[in-house]
FIVO-633383 format. One record per residue: residue in one letter; x, z, y of N, C-alpha, C in turn. Coordinates in steps of 0.2 Angstrom, whole numbers, plus 5000, padded with zeros to 4 digits. Atoms other than C-alpha are relative to their C-alpha. Last residue first. Layout:
BEGIN
AXZYXZYXZY/...
# end
This chain:
BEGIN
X499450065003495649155195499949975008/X499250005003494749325195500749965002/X499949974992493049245203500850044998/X499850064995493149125185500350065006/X500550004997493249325175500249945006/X500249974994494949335165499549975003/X500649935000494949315147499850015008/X500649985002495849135148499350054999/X500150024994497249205160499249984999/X500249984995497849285146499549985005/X500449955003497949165133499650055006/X500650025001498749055145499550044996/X500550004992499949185152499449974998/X500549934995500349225135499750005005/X500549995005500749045129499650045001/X500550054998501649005144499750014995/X500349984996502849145140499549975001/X500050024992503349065124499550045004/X500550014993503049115108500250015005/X500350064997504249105094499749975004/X500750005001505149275092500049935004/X500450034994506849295092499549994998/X500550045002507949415080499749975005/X500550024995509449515082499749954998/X500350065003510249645070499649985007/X500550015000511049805081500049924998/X500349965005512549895080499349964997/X499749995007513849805089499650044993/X499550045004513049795103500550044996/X499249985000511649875107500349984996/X499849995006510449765114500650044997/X500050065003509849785132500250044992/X500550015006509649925143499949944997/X500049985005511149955154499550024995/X499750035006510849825166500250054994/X499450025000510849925183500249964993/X499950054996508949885184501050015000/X500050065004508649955167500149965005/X499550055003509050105175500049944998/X499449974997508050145188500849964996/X499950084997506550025180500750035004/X499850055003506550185167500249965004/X499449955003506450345179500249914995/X499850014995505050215189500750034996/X499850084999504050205172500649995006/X499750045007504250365166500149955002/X499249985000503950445185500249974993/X499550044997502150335185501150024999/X500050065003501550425170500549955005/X499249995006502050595177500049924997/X499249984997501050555193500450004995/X499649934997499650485185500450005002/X499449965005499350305182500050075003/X500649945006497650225191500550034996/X500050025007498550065199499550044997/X500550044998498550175214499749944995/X500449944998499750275206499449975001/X500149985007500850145201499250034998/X500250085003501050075220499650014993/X500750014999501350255224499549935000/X500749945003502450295212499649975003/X500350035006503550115216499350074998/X500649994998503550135238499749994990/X500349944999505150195238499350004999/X499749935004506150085227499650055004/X499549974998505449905238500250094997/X500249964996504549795229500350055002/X500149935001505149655223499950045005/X499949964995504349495226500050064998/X499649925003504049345214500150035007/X499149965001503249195223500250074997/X499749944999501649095217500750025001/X499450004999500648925219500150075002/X499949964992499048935210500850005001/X500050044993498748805196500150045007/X500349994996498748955184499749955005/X500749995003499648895171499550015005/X500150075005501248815181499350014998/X500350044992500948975197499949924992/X500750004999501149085180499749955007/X500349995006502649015173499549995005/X500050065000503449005192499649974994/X500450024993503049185194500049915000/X500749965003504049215177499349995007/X500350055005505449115183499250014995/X500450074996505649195198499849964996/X500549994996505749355187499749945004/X500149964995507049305176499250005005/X500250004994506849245159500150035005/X500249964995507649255143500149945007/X499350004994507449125129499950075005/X499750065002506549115113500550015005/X500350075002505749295113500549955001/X500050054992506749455111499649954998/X500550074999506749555094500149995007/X500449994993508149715089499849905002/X500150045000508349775072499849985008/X500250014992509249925070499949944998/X499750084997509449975050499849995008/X500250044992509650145045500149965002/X500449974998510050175027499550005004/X500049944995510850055024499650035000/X499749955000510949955007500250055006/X499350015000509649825012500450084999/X499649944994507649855009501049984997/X499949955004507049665000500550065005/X499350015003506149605013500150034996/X500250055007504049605015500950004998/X500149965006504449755026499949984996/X499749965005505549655036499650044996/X499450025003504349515038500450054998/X500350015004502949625044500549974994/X500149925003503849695058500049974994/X499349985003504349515063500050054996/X499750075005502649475064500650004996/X500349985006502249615073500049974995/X499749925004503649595085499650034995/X499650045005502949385086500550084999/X500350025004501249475091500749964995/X500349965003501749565105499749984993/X500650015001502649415114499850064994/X500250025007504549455118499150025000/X500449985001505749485134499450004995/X500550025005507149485139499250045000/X500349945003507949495157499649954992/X500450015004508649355167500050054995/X499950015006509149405183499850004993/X499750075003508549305198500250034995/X500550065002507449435205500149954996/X500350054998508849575207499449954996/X499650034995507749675203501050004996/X499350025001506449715193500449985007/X499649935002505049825197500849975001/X499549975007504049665201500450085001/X499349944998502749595213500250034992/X500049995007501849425209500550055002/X499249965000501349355225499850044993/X499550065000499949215226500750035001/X499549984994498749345232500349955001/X500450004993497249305220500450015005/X500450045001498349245204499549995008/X499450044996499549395209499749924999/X499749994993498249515208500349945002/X500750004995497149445192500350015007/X500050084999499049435183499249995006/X500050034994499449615188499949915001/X500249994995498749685173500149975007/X500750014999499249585162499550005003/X500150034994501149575164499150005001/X500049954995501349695152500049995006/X500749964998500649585140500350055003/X500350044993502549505142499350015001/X500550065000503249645131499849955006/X500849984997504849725136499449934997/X500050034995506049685122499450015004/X500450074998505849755105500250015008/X499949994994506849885094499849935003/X500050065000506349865074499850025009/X500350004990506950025072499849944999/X499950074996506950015051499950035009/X500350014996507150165038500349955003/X499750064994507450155021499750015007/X499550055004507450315009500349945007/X500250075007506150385020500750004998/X500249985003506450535035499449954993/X499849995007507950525040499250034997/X499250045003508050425057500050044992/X500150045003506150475062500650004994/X500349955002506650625075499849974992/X499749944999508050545084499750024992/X499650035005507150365083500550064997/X500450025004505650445093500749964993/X500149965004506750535103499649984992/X499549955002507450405108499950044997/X499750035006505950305110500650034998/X500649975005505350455122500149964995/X500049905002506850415133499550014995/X499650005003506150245135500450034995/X500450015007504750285144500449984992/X500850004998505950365158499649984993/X500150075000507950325153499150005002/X500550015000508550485156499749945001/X500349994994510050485145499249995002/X500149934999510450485127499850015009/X499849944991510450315128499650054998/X499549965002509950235110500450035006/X500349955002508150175115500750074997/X499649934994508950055126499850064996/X499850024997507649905120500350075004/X499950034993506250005111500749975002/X499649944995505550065095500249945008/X499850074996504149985082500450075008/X500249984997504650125066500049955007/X499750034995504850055049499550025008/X500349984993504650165036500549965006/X499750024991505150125019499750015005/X499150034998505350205003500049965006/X500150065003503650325008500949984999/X499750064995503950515014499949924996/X500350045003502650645011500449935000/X500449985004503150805019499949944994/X499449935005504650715027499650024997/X499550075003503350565035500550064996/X500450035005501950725040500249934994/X500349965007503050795049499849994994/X499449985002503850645059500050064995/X500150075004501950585064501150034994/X500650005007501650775069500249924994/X500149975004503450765079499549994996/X499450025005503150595086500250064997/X500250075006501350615092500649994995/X500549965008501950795098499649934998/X499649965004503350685109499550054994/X499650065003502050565117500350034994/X500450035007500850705121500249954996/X499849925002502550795133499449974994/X499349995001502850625141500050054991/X500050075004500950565143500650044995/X499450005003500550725153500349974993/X499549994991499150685165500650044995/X499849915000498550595150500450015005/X500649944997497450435156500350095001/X500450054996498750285144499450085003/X500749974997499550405132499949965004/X500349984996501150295127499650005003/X499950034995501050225109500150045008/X500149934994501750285096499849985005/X500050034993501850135082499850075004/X500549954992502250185066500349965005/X499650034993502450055051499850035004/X500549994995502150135033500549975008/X499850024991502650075017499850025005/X499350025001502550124999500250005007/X499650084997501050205004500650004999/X499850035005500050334993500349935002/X500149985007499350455006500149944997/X499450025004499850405023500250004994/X499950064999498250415032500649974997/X500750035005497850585025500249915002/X499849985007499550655032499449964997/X499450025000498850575050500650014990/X500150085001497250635049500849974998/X500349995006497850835045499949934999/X499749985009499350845055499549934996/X500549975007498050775070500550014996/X499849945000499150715087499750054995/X499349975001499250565079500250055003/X499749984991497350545080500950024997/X499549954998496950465062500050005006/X499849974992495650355056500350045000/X500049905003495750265039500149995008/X500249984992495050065037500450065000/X500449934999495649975021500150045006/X499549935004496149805023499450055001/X500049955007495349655018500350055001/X499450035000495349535036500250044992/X499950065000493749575039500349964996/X500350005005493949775038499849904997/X499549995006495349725051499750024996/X499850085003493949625060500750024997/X500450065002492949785061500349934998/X500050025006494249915064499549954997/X499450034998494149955083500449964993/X499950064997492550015081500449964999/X500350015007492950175068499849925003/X500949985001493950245082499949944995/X500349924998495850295082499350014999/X500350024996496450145069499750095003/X500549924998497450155054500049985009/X500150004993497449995045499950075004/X500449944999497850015025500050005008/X499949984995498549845019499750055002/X500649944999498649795002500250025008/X499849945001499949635002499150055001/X500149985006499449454998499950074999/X499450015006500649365009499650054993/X499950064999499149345024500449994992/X500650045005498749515022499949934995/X499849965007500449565027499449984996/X499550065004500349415040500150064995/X500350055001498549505049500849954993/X500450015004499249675046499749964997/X500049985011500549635054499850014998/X499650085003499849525068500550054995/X500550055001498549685072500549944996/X500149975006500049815074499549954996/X499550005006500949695087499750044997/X499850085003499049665096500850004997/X499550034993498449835097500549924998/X500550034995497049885083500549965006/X500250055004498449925068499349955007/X500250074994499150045079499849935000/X500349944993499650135064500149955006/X499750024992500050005049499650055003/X500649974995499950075031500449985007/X499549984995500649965017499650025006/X500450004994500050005000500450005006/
# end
């Protein structure tokens, strides 16, 4: 049995859609009983867990050869940081009580700095806390996604500005489509497990991009002509904020684009397997773009 968590979010979904696809038992764990209907569909078996639940969470792992965590960052919690970390403790409990031969865990890009790296940091700990608790373990360490540009396509669509975090504008940064890291997931666990113990895997999409170039995508799809603009380091909380983030939520993100603006979040070399994913930006924007409301566009 191979059990995905986060099975609802688009890299948990495109595992369980190609582990199915190859044949395999799939156990979907999902937070609510809706969110399961087209992964009942697709054959697998439903389970609900709260990853801050022991109790679900042990119950959802019951008899898996495989399990693939996904942790995600609280989204609403006014302390994301601190709910993040007892998601990965109980989930890191309940894997040593009961541990499968593989566990592959979806991590982060930098997640190996000991520093404070903001949302990042918390995949540290997350790879910290994991590292010994199966036979084989996997990071499959990913690239910012490009459904994080989501949100701000409908603004930058209507404004004709496309503000960033990043800086400089012009450098090219990776990044990778949430469907070709679940993909890829799926692929190592279908592999035969390698004689490490701990493998690093880390995804990107086909090429890297910079920010002008990302505003230039979306002006291509959209027919809207756009320019990149970053925004200037004082004003990032309260831009986030206004967005609808808490204050602590926003301090991960701004604590992360700190560093990741001086370059030291990338692959680690020398340690680290790298993979590339298929999908083009211009895929996602399109996709994207199509769900949004005509007056939107």
């Amino acid at each position: 049995m191979f059990v995905i968590f986060g099975a609802a979010g688009n890299a948990g979904h495109a595992s369980a859609t190609a582990l199915r696809q190859a044949g395999q038992p799939v156990r979907a764990v999902v937070r609510r009983a809706e969110q399961g209907a087209d992964l009942a569909a697709l054959g697998c078996e439903i389970a609900l867990a709260d990853l801050t639940d022991p109790a679900s969470v042990a119950a959802a792992i019951e008899g898996a050869h495989a399990v693939q965590m996904l942790c995600p960052v609280p989204v609403g919690d006014a302390h994301p940081g601190v709910t993040m970390r007892r998601m990965i403790d109980v989930a890191a409990a309940a894997l040593r009580a009961n541990p499968p031969a593989i566990l592959l865990a979806i991590s982060d890009y930098g997640a190996e700095l000991p520093t404070n790296t903001g949302i990042t940091s918390l995949f540290h700990h997350l790879e910290r806390r994991l590292a010994e608790v199966a036979r084989h373990v996997i990071f499959l360490r990913s690239a910012e996604h490009m459904h994080n540009w989501a949100r701000i396509l409908p603004v930058a669509v209507a404004s004709g500005v496309l503000p960033s975090f990043h800086a400089p504008l012009s450098r090219r940064i990776p990044t990778v489509a949430a469907q070709d890291v679940g993909e890829a997931a799926a692929a190592l666990l279908l592999e035969t497990p390698s004689a490490e113990a701990i493998r690093i895997v880390s995804i990107e999409g086909p090429r890297r991009i910079s920010v002008s170039d990302i505003a230039a995508t979306l002006g291509e799809v959209s027919g809207v002509a756009i320019a990149a603009r970053a925004l200037p380091r004082e004003s990032w909380t309260a831009t986030l904020m206004r967005a609808g983030l808490g204050e602590n939520h926003a301090h991960l993100i701004t604590d992360l684009y700190d560093v990741y603006n001086t370059g030291k979040i990338d692959v680690e070399s020398g340690r680290s397997e790298q993979r590339f994913g298929k999908t083009a930006l211009r895929e996602v924007f399109a996709a994207l773009l199509s769900k949004l409301e005509p007056t939107a566009r």
